[in-house]
Backbone bond lengths (Angstrom), bond angles and torsions (degrees), N, CA, C in turn:
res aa  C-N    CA-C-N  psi(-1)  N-CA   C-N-CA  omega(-1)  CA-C   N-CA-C  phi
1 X - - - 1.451 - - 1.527 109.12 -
2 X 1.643 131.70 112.23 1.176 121.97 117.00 1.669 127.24 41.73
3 X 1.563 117.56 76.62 1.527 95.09 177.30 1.745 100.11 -88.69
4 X 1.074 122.84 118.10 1.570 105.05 154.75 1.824 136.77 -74.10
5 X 1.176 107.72 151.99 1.442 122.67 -156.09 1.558 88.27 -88.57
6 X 1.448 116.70 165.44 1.575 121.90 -169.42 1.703 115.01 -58.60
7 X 1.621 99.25 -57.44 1.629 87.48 174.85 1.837 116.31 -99.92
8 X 1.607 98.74 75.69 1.211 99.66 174.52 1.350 103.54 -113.74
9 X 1.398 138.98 7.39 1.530 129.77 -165.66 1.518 90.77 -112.07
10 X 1.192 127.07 146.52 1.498 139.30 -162.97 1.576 104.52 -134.88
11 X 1.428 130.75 149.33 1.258 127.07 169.55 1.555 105.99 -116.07
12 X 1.279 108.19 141.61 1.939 91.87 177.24 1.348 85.55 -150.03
13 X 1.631 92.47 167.64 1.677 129.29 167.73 1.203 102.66 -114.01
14 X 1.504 105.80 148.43 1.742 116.16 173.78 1.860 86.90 -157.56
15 X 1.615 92.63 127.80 1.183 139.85 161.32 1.408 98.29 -63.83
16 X 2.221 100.57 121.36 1.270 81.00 171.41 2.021 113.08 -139.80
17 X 1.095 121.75 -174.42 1.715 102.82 -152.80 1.851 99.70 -64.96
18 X 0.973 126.96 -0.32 1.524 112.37 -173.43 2.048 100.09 -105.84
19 X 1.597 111.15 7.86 1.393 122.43 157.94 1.580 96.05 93.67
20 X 1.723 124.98 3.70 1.480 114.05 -175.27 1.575 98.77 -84.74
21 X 1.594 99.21 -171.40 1.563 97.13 -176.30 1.951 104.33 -131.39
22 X 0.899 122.72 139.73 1.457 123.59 -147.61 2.114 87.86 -129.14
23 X 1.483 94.08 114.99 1.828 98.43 -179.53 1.557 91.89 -111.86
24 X 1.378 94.53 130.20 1.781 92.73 154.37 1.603 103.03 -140.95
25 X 1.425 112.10 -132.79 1.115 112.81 -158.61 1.773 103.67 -168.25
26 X 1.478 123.78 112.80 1.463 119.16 176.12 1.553 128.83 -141.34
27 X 1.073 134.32 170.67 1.903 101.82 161.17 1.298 127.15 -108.23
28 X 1.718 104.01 22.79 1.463 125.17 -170.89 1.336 92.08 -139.32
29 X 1.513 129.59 102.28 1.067 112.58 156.86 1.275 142.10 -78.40
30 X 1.814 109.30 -38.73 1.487 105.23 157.61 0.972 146.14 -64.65
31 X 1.690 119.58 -1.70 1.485 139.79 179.43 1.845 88.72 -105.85
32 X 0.951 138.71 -34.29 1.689 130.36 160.09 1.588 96.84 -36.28
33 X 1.567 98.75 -83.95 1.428 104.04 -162.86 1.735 129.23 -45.73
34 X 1.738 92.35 -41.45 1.848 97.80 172.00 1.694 94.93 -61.63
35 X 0.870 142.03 -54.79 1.626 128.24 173.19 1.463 115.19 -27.21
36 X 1.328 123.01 -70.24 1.383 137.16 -136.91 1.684 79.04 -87.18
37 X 1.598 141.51 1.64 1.123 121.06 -174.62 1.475 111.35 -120.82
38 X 1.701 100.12 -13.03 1.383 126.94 162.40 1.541 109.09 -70.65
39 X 1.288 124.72 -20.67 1.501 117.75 -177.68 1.650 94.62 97.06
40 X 1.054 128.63 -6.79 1.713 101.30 168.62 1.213 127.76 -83.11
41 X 1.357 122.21 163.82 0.939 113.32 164.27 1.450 100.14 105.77
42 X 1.721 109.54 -147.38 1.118 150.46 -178.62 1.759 109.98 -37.98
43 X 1.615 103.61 102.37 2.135 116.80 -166.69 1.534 78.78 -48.00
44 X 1.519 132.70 -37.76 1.387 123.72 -140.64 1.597 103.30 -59.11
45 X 1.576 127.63 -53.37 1.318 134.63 -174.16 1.761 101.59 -71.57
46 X 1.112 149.99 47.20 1.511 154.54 144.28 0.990 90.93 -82.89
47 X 1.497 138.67 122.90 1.652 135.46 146.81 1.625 97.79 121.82
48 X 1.275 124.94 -12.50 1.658 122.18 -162.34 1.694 91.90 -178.84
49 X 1.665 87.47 143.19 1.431 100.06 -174.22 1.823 99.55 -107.39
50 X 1.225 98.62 172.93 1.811 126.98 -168.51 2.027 83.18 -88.60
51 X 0.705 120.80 143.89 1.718 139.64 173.13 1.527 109.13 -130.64
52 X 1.275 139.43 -37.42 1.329 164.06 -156.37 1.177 164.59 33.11
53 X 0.973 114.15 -142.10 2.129 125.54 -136.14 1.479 67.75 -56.62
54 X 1.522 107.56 141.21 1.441 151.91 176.32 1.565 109.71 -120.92
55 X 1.446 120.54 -17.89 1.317 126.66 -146.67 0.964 106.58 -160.05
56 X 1.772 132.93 125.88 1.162 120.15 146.51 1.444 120.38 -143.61
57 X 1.232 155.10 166.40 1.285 146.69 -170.74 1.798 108.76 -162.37
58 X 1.008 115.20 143.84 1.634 119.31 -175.86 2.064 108.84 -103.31
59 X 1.302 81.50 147.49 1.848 82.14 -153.39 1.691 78.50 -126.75
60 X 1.634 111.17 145.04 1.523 117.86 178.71 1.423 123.20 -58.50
61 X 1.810 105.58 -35.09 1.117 119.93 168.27 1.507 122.66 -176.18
62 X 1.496 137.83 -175.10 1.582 132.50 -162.39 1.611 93.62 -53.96
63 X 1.303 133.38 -70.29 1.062 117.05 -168.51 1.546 124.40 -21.62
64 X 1.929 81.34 -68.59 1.853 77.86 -158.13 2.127 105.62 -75.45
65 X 1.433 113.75 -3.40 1.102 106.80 171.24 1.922 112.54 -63.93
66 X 1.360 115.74 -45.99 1.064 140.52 -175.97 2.031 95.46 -53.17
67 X 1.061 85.99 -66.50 1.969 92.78 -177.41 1.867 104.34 -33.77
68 X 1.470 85.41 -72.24 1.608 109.40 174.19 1.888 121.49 -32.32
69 X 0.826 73.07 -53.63 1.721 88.11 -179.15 1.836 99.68 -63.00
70 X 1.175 114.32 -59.42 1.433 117.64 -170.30 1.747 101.28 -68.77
71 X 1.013 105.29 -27.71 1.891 107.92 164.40 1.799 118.33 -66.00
72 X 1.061 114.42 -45.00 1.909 145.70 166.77 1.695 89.55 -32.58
73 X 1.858 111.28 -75.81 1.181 132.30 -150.33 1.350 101.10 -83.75
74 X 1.392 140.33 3.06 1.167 127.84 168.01 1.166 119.12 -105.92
75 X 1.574 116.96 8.03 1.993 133.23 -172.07 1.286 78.42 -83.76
76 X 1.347 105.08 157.43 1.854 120.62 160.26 1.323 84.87 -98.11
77 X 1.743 79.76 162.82 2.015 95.97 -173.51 1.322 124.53 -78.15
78 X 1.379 105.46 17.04 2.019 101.30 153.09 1.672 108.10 -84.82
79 X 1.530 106.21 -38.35 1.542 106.15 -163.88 1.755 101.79 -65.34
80 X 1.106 112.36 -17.18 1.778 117.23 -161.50 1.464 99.15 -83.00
81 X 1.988 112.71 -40.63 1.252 113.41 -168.17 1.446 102.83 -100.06
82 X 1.572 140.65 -8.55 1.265 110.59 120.47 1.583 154.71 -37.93
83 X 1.509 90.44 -29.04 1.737 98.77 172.50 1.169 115.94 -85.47
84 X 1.726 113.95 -18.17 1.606 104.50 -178.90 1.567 92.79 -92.11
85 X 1.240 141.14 9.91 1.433 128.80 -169.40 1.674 93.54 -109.55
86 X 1.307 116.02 -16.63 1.984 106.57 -178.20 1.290 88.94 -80.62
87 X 1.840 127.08 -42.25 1.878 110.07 -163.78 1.430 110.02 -75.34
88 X 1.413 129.08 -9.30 1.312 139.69 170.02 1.589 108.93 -71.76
């Protein structure tokens, strides 16, 4: 197994075709995303596809990515598309 180094866990947003916004959490984001467009993974993309990462931010490690993420998912979707409009 893979040890990862401190800032290897990443948080992202991906824009997706029905206009919602989908947060998770990985230490590969472009191998996340080729997933989530492959159909693995995540029940959330059944019904609507990934278009994408809108968002991304570097987290020290699973914990605080994990914290982070559950912080992400509790903004309503102005506060989220303010946050993707400061990393833009």
């Amino acid at each position: 197994m893979k040890r990862h180094s401190m800032a290897d866990w990443q948080l992202y947003i991906i824009r997706c075709s029905d206009d919602s916004l989908y947060t998770g959490i990985t230490t590969d984001v472009q191998r996340r995303f080729a997933e989530h467009l492959a159909g693995k993974g995540a029940k959330y993309f059944r019904g609507r596809k990934p278009l994408e990462i809108v968002y991304q931010e570097s987290c020290a490690d699973r914990a605080q990515a994990s914290s982070r993420e559950a912080a992400v998912k509790a903004l309503s979707r102005g506060e989220k598309l303010d946050l993707i409009r400061s990393f833009r």
